[in-house]
N, CA, C and O atoms as a Tripos MOL2 file, in Angstrom:
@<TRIPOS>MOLECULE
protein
  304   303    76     0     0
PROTEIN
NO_CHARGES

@<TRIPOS>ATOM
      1 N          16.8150   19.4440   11.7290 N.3       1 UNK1
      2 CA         16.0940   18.2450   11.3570 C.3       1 UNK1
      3 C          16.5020   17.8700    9.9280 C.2       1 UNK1
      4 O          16.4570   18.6750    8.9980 O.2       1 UNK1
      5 N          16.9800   16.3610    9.7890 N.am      2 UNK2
      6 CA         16.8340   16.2470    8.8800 C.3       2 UNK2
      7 C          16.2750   15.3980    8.0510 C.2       2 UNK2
      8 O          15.1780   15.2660    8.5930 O.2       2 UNK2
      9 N          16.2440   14.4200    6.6910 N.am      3 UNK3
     10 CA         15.3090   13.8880    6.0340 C.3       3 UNK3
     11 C          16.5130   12.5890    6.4920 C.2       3 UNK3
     12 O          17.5910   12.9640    6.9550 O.2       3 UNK3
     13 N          16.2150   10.9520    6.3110 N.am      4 UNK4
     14 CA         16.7430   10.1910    6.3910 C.3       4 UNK4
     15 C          17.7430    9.9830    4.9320 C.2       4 UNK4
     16 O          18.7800    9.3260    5.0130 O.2       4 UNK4
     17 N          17.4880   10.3510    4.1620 N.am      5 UNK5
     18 CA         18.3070   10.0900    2.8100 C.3       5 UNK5
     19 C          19.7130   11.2680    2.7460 C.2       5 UNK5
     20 O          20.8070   11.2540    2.1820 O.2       5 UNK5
     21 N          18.8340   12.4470    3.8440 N.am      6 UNK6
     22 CA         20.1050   13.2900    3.8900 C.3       6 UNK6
     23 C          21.2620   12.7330    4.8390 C.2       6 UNK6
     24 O          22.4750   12.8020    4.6400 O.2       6 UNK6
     25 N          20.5870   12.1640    5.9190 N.am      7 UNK7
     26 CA         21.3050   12.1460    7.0720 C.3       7 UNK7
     27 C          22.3970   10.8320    6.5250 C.2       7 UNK7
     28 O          23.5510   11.0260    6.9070 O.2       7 UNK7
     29 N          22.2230    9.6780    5.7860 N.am      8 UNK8
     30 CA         22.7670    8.6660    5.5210 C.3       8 UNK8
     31 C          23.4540    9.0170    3.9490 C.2       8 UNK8
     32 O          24.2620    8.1990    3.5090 O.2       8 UNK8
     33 N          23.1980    9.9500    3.3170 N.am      9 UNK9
     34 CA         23.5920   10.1660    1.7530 C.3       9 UNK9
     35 C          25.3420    9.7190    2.0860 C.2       9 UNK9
     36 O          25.5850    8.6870    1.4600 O.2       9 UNK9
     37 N          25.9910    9.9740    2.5020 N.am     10 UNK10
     38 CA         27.3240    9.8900    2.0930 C.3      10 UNK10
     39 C          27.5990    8.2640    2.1260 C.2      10 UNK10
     40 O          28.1750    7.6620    1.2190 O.2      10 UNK10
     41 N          27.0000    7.5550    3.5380 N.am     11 UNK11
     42 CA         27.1990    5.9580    3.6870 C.3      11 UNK11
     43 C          26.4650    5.1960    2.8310 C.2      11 UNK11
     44 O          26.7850    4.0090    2.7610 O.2      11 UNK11
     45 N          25.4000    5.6530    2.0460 N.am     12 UNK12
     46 CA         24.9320    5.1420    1.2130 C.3      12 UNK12
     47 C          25.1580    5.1070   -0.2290 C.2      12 UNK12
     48 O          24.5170    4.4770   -1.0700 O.2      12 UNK12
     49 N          26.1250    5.8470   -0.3840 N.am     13 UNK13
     50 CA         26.6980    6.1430   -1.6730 C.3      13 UNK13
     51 C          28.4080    5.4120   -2.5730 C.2      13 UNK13
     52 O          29.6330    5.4420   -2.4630 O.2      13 UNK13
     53 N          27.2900    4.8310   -3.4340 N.am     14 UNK14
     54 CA         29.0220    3.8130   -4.1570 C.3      14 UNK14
     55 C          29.4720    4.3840   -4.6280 C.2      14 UNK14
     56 O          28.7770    5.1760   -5.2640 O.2      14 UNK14
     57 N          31.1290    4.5360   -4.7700 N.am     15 UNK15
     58 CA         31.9440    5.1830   -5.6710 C.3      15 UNK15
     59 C          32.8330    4.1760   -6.4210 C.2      15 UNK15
     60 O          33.2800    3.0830   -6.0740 O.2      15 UNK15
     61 N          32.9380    4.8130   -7.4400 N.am     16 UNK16
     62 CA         34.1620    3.5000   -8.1940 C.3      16 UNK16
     63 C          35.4260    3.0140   -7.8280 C.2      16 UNK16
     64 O          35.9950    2.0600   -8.3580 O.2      16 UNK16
     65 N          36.0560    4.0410   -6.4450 N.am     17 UNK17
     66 CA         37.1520    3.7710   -6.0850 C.3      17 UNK17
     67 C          36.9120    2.5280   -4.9690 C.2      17 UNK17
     68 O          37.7920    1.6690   -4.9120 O.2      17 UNK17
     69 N          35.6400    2.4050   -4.0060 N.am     18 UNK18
     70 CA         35.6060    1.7780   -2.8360 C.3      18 UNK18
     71 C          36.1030    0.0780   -3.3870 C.2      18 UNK18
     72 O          35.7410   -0.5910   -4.3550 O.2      18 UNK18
     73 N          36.9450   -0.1590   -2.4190 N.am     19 UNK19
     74 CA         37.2230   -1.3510   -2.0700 C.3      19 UNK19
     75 C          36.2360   -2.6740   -1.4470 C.2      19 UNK19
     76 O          35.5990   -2.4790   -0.4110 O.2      19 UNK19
     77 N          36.1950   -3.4290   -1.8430 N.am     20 UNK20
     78 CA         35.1120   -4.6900   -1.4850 C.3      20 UNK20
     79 C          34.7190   -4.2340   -0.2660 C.2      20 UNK20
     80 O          33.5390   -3.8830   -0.2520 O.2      20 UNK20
     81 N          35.3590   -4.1090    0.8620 N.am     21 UNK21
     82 CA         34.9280   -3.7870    2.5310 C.3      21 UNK21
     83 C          34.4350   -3.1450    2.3390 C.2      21 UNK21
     84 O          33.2290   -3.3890    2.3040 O.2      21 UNK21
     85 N          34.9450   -1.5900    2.0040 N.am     22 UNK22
     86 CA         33.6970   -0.2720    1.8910 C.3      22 UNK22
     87 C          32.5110   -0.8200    0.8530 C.2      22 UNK22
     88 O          31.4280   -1.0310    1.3990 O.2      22 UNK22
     89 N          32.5560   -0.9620    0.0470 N.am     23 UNK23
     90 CA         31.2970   -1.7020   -0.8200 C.3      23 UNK23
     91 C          30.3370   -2.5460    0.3150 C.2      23 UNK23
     92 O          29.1800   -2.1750    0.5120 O.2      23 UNK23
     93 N          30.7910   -3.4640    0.8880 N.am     24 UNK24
     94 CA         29.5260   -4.1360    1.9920 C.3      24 UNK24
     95 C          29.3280   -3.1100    2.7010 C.2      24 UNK24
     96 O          28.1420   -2.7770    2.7210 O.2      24 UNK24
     97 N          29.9690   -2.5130    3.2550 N.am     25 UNK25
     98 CA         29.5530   -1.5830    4.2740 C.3      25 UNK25
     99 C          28.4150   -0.4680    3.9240 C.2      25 UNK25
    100 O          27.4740   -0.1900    4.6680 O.2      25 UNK25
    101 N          28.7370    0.2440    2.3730 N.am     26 UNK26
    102 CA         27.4230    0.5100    1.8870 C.3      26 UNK26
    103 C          26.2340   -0.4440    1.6930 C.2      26 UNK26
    104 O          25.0930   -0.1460    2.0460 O.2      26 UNK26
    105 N          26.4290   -1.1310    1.3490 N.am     27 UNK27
    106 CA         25.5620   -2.2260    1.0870 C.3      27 UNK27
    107 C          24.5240   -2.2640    2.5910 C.2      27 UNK27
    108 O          23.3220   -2.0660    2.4140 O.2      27 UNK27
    109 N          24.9240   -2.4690    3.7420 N.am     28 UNK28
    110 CA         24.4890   -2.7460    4.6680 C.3      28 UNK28
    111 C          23.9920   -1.1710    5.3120 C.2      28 UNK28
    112 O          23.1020   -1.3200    6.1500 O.2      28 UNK28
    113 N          24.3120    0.0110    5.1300 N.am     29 UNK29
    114 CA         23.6300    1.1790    4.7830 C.3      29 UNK29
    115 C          22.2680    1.2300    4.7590 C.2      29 UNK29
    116 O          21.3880    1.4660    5.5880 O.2      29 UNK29
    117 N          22.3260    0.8770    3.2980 N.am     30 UNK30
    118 CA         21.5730    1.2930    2.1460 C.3      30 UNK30
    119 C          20.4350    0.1740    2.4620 C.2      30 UNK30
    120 O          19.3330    0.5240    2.0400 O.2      30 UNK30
    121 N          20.4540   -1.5210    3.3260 N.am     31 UNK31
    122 CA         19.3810   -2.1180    3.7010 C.3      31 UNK31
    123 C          18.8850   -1.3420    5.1330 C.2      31 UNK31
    124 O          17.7500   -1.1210    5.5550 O.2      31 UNK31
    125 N          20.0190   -1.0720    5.6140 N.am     32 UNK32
    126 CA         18.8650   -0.1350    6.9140 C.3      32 UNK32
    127 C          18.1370    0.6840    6.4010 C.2      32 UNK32
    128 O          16.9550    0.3400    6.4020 O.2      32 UNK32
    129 N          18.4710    2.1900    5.6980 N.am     33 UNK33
    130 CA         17.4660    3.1130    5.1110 C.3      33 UNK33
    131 C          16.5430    2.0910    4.9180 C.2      33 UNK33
    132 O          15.5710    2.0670    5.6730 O.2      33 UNK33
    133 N          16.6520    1.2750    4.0870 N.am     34 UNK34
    134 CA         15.1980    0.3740    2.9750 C.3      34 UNK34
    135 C          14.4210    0.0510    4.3110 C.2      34 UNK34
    136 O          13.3990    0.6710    4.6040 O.2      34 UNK34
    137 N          14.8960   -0.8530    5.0350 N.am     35 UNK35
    138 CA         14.2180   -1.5150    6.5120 C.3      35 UNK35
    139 C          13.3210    0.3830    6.9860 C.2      35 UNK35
    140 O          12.1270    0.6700    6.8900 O.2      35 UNK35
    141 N          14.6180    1.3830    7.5160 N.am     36 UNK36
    142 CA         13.3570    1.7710    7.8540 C.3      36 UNK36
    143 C          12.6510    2.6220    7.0500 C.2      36 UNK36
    144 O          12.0280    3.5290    7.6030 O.2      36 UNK36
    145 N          12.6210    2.5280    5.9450 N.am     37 UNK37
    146 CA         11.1630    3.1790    4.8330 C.3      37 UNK37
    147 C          10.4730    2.3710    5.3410 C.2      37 UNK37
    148 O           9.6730    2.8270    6.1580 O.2      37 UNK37
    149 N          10.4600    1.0260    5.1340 N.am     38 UNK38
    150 CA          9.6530    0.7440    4.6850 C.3      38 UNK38
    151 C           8.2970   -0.4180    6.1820 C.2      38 UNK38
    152 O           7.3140   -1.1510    6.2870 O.2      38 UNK38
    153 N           9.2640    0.2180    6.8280 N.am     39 UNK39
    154 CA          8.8260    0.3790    7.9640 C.3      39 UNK39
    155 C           8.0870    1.3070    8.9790 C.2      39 UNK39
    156 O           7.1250    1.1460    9.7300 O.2      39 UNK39
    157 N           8.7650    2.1430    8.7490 N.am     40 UNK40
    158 CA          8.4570    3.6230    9.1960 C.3      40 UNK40
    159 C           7.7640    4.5430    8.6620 C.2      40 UNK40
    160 O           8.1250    4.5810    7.4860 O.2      40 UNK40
    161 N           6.6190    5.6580    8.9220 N.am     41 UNK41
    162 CA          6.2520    6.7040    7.2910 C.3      41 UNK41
    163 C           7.0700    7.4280    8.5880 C.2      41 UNK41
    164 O           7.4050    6.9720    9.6810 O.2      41 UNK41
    165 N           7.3000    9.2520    7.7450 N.am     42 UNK42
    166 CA          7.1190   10.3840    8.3970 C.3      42 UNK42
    167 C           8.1610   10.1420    8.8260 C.2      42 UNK42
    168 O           7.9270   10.2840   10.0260 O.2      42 UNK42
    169 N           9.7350    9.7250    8.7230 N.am     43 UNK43
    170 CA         10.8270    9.6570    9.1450 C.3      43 UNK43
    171 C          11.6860   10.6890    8.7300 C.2      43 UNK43
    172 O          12.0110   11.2510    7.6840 O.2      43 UNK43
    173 N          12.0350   10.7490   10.4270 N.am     44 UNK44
    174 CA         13.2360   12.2420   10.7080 C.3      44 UNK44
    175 C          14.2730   12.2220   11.3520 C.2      44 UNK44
    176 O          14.2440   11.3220   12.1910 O.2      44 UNK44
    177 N          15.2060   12.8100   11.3540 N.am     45 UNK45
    178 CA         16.6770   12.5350   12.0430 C.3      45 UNK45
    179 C          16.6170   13.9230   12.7240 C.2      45 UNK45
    180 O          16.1640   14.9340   12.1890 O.2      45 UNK45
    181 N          17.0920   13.8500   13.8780 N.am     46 UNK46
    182 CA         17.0170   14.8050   14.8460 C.3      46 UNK46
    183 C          18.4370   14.7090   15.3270 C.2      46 UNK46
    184 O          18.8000   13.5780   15.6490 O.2      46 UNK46
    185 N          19.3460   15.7320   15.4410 N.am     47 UNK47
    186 CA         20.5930   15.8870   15.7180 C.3      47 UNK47
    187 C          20.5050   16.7410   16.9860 C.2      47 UNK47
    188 O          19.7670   17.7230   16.9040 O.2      47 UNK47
    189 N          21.1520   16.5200   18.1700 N.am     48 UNK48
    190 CA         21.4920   17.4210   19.6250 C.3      48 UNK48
    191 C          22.4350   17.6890   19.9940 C.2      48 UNK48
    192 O          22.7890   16.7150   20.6570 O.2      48 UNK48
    193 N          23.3070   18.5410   20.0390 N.am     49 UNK49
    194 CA         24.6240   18.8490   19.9450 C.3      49 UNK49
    195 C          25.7910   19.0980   19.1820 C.2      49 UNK49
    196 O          25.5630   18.8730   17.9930 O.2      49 UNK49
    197 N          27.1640   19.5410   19.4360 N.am     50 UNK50
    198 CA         27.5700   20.3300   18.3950 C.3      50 UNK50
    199 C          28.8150   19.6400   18.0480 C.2      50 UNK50
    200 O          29.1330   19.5690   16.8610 O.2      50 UNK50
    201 N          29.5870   19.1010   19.0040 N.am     51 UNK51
    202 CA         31.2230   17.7900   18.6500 C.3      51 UNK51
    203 C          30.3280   16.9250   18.9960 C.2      51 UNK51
    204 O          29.5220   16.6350   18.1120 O.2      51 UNK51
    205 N          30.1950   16.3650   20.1130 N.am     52 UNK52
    206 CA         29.5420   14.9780   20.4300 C.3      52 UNK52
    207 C          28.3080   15.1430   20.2650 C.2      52 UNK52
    208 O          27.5650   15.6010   21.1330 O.2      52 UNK52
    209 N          27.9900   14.8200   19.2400 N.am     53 UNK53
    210 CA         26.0230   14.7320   19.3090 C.3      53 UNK53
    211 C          25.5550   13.6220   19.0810 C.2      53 UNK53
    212 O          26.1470   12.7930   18.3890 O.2      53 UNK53
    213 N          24.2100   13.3880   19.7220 N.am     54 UNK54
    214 CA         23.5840   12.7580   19.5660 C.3      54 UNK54
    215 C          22.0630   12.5830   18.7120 C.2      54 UNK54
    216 O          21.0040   13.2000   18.8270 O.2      54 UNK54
    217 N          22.5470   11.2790   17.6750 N.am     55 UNK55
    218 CA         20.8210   11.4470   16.3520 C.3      55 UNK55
    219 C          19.8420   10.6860   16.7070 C.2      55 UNK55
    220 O          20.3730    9.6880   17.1950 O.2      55 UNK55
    221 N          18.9720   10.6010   16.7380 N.am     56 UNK56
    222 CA         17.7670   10.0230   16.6790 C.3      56 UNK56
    223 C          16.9750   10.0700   15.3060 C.2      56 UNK56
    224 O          16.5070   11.0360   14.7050 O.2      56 UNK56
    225 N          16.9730    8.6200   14.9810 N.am     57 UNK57
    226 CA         15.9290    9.0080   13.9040 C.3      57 UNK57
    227 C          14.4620    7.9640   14.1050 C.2      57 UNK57
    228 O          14.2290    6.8170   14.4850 O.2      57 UNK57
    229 N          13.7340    9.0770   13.6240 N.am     58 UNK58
    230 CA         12.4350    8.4840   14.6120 C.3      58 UNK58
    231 C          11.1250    8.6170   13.2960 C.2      58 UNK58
    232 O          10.8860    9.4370   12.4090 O.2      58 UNK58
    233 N          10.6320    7.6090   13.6640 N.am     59 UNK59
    234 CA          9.3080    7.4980   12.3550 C.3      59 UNK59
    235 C           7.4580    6.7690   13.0780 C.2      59 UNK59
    236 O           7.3190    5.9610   13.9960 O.2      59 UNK59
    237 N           6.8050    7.1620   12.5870 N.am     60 UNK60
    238 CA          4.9420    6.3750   12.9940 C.3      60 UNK60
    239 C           5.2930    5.2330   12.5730 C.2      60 UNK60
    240 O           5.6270    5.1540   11.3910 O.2      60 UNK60
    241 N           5.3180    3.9850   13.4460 N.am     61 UNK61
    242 CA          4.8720    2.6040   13.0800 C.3      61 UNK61
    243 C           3.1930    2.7830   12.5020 C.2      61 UNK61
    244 O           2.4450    3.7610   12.4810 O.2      61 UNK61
    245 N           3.0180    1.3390   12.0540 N.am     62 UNK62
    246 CA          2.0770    1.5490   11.0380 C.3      62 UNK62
    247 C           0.8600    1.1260   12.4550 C.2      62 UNK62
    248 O          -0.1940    0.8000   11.9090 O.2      62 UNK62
    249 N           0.7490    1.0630   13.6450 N.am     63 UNK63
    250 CA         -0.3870    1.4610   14.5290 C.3      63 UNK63
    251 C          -0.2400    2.6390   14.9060 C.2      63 UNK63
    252 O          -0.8720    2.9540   15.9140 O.2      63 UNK63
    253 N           0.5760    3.6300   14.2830 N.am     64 UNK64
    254 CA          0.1470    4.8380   15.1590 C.3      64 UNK64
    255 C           1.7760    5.3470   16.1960 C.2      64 UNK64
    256 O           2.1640    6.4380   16.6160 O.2      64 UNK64
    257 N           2.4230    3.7680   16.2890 N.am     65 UNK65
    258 CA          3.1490    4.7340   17.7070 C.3      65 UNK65
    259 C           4.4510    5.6520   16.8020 C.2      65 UNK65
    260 O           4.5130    6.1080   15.6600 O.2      65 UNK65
    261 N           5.3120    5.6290   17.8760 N.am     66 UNK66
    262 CA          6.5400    5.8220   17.4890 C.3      66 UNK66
    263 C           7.9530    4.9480   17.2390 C.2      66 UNK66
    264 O           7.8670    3.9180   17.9090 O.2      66 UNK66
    265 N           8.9750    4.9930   16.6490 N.am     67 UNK67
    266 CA          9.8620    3.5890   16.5790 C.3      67 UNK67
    267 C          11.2920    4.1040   16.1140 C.2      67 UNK67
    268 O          11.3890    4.8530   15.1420 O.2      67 UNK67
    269 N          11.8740    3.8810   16.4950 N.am     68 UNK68
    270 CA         13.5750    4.1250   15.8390 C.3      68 UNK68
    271 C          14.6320    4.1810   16.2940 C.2      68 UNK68
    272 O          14.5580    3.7210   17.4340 O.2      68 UNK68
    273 N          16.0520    4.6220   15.9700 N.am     69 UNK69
    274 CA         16.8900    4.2890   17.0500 C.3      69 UNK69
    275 C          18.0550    5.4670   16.3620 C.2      69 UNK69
    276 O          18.1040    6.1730   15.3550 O.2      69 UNK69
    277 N          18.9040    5.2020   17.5320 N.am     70 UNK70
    278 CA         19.7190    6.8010   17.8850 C.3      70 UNK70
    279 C          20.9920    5.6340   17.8780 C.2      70 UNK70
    280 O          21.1190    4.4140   17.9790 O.2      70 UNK70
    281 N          22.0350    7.1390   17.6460 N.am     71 UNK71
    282 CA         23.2580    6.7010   17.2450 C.3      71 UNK71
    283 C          24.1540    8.3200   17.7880 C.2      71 UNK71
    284 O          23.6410    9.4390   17.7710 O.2      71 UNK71
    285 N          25.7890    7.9260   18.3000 N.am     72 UNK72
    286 CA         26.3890    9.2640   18.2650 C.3      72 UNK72
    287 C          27.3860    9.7930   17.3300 C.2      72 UNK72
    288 O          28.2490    9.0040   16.9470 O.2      72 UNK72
    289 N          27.4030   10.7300   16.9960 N.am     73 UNK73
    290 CA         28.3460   11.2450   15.9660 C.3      73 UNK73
    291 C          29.4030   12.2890   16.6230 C.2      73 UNK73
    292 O          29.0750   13.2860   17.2670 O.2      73 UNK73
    293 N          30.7020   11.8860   16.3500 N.am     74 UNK74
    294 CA         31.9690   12.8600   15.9800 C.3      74 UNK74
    295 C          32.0380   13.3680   15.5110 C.2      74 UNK74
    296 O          32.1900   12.8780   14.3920 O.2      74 UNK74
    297 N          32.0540   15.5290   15.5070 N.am     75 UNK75
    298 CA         32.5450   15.7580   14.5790 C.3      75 UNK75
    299 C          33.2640   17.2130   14.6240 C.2      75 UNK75
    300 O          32.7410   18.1660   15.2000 O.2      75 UNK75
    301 N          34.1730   17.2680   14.1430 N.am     76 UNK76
    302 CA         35.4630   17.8970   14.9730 C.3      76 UNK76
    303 C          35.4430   19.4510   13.6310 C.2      76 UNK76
    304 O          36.2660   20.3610   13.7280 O.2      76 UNK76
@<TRIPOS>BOND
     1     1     2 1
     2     2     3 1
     3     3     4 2
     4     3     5 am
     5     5     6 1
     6     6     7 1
     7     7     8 2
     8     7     9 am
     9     9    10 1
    10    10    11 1
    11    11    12 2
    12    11    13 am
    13    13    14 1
    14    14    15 1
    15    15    16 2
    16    15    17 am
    17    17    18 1
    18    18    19 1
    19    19    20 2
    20    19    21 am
    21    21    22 1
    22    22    23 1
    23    23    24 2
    24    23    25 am
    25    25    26 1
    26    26    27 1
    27    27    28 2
    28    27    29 am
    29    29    30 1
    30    30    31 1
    31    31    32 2
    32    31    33 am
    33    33    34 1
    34    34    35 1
    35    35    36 2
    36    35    37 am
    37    37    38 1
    38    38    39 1
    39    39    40 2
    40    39    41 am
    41    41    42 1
    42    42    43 1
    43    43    44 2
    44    43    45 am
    45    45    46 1
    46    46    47 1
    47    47    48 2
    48    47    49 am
    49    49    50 1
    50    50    51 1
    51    51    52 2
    52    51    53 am
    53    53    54 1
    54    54    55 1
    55    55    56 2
    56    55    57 am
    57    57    58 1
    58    58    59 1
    59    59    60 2
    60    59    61 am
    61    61    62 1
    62    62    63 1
    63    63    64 2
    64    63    65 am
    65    65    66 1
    66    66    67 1
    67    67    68 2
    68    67    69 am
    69    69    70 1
    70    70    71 1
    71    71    72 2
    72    71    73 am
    73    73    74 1
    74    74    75 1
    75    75    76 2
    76    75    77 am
    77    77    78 1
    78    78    79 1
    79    79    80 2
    80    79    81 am
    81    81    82 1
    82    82    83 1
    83    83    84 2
    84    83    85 am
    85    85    86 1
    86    86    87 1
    87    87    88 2
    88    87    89 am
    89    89    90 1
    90    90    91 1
    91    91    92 2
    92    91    93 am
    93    93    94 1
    94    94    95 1
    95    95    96 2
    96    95    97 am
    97    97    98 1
    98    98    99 1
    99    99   100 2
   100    99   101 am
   101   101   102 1
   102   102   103 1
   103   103   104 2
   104   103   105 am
   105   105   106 1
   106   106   107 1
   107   107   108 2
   108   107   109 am
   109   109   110 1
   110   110   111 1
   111   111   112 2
   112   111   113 am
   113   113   114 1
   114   114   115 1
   115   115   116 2
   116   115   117 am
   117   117   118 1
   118   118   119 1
   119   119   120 2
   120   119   121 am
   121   121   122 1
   122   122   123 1
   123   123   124 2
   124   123   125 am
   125   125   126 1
   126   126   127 1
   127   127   128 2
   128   127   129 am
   129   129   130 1
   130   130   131 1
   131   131   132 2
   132   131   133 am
   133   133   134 1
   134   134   135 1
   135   135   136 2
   136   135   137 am
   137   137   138 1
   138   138   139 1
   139   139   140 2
   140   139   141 am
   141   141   142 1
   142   142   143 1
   143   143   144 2
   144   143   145 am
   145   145   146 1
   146   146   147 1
   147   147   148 2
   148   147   149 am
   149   149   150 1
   150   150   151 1
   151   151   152 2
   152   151   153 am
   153   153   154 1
   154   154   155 1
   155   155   156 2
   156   155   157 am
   157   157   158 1
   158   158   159 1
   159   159   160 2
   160   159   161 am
   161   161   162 1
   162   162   163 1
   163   163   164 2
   164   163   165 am
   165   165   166 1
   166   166   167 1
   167   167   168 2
   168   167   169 am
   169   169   170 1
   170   170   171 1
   171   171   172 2
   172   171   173 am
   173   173   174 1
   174   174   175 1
   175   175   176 2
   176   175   177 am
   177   177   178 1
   178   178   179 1
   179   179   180 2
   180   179   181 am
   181   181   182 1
   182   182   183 1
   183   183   184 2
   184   183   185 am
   185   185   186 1
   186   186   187 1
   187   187   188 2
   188   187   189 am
   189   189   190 1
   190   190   191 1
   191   191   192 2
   192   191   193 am
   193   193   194 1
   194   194   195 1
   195   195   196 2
   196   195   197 am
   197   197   198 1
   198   198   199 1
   199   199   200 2
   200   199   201 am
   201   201   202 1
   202   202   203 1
   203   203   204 2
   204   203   205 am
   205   205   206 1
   206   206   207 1
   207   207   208 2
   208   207   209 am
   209   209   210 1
   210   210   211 1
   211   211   212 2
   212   211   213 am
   213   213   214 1
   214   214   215 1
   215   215   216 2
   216   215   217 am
   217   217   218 1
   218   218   219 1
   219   219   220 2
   220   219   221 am
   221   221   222 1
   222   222   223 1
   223   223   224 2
   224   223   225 am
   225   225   226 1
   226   226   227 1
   227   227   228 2
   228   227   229 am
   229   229   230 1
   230   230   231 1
   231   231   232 2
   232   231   233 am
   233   233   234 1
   234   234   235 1
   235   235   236 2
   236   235   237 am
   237   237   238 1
   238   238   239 1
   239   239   240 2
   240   239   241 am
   241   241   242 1
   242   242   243 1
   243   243   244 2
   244   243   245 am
   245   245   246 1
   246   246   247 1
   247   247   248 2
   248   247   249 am
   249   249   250 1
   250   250   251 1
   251   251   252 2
   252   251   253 am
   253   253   254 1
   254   254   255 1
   255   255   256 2
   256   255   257 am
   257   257   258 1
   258   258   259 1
   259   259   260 2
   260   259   261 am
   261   261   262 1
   262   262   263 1
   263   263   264 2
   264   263   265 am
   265   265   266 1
   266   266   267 1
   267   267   268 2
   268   267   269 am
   269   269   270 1
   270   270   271 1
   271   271   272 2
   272   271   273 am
   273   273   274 1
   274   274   275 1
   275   275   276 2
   276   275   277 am
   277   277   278 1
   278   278   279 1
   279   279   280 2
   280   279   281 am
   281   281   282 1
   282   282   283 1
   283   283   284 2
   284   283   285 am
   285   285   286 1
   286   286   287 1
   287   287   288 2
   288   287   289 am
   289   289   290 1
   290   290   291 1
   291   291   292 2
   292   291   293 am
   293   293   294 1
   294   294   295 1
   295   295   296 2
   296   295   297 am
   297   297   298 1
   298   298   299 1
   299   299   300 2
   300   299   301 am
   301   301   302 1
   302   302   303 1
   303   303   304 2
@<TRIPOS>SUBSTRUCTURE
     1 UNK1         2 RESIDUE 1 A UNK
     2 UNK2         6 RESIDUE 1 A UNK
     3 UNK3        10 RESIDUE 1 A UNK
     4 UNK4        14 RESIDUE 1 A UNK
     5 UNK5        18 RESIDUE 1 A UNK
     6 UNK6        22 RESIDUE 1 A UNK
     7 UNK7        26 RESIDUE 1 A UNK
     8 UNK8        30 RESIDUE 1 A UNK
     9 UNK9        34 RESIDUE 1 A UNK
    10 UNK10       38 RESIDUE 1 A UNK
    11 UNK11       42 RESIDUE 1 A UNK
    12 UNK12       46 RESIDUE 1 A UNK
    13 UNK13       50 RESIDUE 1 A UNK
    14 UNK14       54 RESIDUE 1 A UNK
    15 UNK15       58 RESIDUE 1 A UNK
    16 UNK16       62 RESIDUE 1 A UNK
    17 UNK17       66 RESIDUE 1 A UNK
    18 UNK18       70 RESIDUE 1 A UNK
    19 UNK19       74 RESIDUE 1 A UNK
    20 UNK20       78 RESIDUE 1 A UNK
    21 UNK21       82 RESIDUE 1 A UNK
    22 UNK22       86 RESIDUE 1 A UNK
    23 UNK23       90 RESIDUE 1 A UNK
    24 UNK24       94 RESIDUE 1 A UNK
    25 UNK25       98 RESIDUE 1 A UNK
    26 UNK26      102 RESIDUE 1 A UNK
    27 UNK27      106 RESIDUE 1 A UNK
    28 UNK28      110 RESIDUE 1 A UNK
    29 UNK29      114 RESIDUE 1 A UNK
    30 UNK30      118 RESIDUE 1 A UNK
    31 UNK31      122 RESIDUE 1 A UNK
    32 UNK32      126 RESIDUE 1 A UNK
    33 UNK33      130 RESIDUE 1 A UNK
    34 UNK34      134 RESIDUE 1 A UNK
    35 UNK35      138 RESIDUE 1 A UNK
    36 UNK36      142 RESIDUE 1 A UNK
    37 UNK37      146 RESIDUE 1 A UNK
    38 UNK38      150 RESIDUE 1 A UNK
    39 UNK39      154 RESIDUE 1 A UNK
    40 UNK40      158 RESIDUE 1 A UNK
    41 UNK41      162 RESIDUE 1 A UNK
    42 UNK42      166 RESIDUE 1 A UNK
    43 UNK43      170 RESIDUE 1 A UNK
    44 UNK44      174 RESIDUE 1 A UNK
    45 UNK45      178 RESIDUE 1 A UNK
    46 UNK46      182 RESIDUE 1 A UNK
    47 UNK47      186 RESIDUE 1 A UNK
    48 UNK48      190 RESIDUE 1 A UNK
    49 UNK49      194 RESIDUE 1 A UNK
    50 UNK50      198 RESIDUE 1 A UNK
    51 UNK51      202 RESIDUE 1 A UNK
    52 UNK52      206 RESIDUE 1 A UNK
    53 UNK53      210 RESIDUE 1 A UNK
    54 UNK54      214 RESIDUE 1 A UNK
    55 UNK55      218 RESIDUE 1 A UNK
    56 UNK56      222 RESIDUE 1 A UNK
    57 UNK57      226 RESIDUE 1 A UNK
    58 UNK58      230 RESIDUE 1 A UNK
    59 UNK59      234 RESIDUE 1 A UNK
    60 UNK60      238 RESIDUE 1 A UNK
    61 UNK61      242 RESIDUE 1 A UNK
    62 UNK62      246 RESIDUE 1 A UNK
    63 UNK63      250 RESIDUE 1 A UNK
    64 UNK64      254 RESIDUE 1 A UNK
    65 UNK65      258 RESIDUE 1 A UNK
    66 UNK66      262 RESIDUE 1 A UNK
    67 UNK67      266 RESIDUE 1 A UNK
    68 UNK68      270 RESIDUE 1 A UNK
    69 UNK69      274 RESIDUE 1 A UNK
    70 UNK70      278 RESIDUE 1 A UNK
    71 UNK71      282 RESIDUE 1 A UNK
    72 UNK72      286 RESIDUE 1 A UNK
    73 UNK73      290 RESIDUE 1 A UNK
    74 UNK74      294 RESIDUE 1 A UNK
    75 UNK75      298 RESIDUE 1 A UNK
    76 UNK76      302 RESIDUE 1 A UNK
């Protein structure tokens, strides 16, 4: 399990070398995390598997339910 700032730290992070493209691309990152703070409390990333896995990151909407969305990762 992990925390959402862990799971996104690398795509969310500017470096002085990135090129304009990589720059939006953080950019657009770094508004999802914000969207789901500030949307979500109690948000967690849940990883299933070991090359092809699949994340879920999942948080309490503010009635109570549940809300979030999954994505798959490569990793060799």
């Amino acid at each position: 399990m992990l925390t959402v700032d862990e799971f996104f730290a690398i795509a969310t992070a500017e470096e002085d070398w990135h090129e304009e493209e990589k720059r939006e691309t953080v950019k657009r990152f770094q508004n999802l995390v914000s969207v789901l703070k500030q949307n979500l409390s109690l948000l967690q990333v849940y990883r299933v598997g070991s090359t092809d896995i699949d994340a879920y990151i999942v948080g309490v909407t503010p009635g109570g339910g549940l809300a979030g969305l999954s994505t798959k990762l490569v990793e060799t």
